[in-house]
Backbone as CSV, one residue per row, in Angstrom:
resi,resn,N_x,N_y,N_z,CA_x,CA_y,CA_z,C_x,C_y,C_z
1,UNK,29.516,-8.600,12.087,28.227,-8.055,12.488,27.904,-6.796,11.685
2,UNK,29.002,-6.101,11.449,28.540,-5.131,10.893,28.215,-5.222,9.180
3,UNK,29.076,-6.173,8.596,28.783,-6.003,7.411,27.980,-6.931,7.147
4,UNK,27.148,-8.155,7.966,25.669,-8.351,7.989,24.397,-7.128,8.076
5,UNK,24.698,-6.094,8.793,23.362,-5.316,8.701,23.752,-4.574,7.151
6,UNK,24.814,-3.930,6.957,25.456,-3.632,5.824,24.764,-4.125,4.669
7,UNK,24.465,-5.947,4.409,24.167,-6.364,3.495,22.439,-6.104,3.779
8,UNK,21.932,-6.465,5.256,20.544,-5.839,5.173,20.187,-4.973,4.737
9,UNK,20.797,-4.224,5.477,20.428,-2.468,4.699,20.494,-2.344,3.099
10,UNK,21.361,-2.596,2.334,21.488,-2.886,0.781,20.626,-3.917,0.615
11,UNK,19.999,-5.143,1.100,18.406,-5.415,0.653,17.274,-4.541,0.856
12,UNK,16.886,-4.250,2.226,16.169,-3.264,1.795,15.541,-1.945,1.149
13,UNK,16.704,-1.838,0.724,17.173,-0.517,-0.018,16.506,-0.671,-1.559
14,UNK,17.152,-2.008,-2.066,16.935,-1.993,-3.298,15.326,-3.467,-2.925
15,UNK,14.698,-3.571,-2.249,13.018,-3.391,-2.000,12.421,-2.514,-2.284
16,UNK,13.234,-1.059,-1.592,12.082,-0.210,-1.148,11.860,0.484,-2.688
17,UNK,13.327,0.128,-3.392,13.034,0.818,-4.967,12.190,0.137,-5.995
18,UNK,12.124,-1.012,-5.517,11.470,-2.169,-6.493,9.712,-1.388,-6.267
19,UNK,9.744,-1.666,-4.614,8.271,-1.430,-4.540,8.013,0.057,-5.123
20,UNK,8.924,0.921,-4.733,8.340,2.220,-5.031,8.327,2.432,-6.613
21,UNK,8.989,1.882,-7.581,8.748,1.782,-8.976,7.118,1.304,-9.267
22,UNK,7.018,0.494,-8.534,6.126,-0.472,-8.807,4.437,0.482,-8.248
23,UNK,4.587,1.108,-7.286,3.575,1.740,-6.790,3.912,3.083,-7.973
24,UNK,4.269,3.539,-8.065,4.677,4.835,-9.297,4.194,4.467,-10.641
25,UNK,3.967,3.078,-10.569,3.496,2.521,-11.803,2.113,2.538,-11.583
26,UNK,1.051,1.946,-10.738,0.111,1.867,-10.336,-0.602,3.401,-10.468
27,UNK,-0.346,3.950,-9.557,-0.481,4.989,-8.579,-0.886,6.550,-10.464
28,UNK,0.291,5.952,-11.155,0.399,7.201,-12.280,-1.360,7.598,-13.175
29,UNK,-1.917,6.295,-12.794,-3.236,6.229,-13.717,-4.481,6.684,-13.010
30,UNK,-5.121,7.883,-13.376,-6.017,8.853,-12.533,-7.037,7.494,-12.314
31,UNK,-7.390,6.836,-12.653,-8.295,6.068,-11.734,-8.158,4.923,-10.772
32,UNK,-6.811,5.240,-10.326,-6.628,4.542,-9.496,-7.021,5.369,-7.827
33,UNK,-6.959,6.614,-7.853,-7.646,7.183,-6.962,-9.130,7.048,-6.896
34,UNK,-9.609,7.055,-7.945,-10.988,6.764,-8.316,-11.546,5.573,-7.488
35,UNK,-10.803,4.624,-7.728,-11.246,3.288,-7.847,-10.984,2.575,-6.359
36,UNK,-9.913,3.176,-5.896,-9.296,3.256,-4.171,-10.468,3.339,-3.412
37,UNK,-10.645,4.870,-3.843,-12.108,5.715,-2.716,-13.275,5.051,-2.830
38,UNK,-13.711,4.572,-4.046,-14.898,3.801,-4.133,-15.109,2.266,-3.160
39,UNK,-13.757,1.793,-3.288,-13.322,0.864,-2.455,-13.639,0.806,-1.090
40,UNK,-13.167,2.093,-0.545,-12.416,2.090,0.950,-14.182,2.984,1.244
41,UNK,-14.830,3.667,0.365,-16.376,3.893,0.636,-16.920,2.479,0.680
42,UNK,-16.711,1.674,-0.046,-17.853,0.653,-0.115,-17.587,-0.407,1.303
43,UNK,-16.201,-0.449,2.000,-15.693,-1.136,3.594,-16.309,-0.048,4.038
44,UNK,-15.839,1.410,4.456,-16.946,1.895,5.500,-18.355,1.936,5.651
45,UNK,-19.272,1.363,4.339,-20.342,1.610,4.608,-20.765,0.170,4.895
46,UNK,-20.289,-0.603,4.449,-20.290,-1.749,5.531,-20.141,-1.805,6.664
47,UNK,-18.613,-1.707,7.116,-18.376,-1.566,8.584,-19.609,-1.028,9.733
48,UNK,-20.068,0.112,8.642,-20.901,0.710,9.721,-22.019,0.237,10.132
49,UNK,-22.673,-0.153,8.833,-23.924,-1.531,8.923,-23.390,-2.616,9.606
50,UNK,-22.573,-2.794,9.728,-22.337,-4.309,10.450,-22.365,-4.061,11.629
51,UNK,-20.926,-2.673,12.370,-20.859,-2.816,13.677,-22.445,-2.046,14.463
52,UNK,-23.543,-1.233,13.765,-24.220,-0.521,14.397,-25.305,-1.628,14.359
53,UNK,-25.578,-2.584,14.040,-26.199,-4.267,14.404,-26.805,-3.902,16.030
54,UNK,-27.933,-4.276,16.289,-27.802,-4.588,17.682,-28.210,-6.164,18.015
């Protein structure tokens, strides 16, 4: 039992490095903030048109 979570834990471990390389990769290029916010503006201004509907 124990050296089953053992081997879990050492998968997720080397996940969390895969992903976090991988977002460090993304993440390094200034317009990716850019391009996020424009995003996550263009769902709220939807959202809001949609849910304020009567």
């Amino acid at each position: 039992m124990i050296l089953w979570r053992y081997e879990v834990s050492q998968a997720l471990d080397s996940w969390a490095d895969k992903i976090e390389r991988f977002v460090n990769q993304v993440t390094s290029s200034p317009a990716f903030p850019a391009i996020s916010t424009l995003v996550l503006f263009a769902i709220a201004c939807w959202a809001i048109s949609y849910f304020s509907r009567k």
